[in-house]
Structures are given as C-alpha cells and as structure tokens.
N, C-alpha and C positions, 0 to 999 in steps of 0.2 A: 143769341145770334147763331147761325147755322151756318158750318160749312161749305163752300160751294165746291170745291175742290176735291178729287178725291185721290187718296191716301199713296205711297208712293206702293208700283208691283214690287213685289217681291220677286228675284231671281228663283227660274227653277233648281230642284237640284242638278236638272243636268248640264245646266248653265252654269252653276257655282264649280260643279266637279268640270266643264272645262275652260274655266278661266283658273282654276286651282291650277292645271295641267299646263297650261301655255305659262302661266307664272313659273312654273317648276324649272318647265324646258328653258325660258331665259335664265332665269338663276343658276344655274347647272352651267349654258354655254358663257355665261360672263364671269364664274370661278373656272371655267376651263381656258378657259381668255386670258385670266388674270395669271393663273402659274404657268402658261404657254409665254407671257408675256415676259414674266420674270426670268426665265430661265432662260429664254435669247437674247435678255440682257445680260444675266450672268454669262452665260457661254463667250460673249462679244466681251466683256470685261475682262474675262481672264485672258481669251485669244489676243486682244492690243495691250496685256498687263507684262511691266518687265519679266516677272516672274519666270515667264514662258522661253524667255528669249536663251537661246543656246549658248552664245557669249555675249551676254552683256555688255556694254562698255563701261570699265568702271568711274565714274566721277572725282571720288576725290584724290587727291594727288599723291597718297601712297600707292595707286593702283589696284586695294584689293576691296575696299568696299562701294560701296553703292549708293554714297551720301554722297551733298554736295560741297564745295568748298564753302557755305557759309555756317551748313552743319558743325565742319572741321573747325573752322576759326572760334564758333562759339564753343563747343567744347574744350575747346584748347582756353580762352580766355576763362570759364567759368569751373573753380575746382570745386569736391564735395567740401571742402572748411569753406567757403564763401556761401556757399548753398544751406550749410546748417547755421553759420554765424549768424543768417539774419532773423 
C-alpha cells in the first residue's frame, strides 16, 4: 500500500531562527516579570512589617517586647526541666 499523503514541511531555517527569537524575547520578559514581581512584594512586606515602624507598640505586659500576652503566659507556664523531662 502507498502513501497518499504527503510528508509533514519542514520549517525553514529562517522560520526556526524566528520562532527561536520570539521564544527567547517571551522567556526573557516573563523572568523579568517574575523578579519585578517578587521584589514589589517584598518591598510591600517590609513597608506594612512591624520592623519598619518607629515606635512600635509593645504587646506584652512588661512593655518592652513585641510578643503577645499568650506568647508570655506560655513561657511562663512551660520551664526548660519540663521541656527536657519528657
């Protein structure tokens, strides 16, 4: 039996060199995209993070740290002998 069909074209080369290049140029602008993106998340992260903030207010009830009172209570109930005894 014989074929009827014939065979698939082959791209020229100057077809393959520009679909190479158009593949390139998206590649290129979607890692450019990608650390463009990351970095105005970070930048937004630390700009709303307390870190930033000039006076803080501090949470727990001595005034001078930055945890909150449930932080405090467990620390206070859990000592390092309870912690290694189990």
């Amino acid at each position: 039996m014989t074929a009827t069909t014939t065979p698939p074209r082959r791209p020229s080369p100057g077809e393959r060199r520009a679909r190479r290049e158009r593949l390139a140029t998206w590649i290129t602008l979607s890692v450019v995209l990608v650390i463009c993106a990351a970095a105005g998340f970070g930048a937004c992260a630390m700009a709303l993070s307390w870190w930033v903030d000039e006076a803080p207010t501090p949470a727990a009830v001595d005034g001078m740290s930055a945890t909150g009172r449930v932080s405090v209570d467990a620390a206070g109930r859990i000592s390092l002998e309870d912690v290694f005894a189990r």
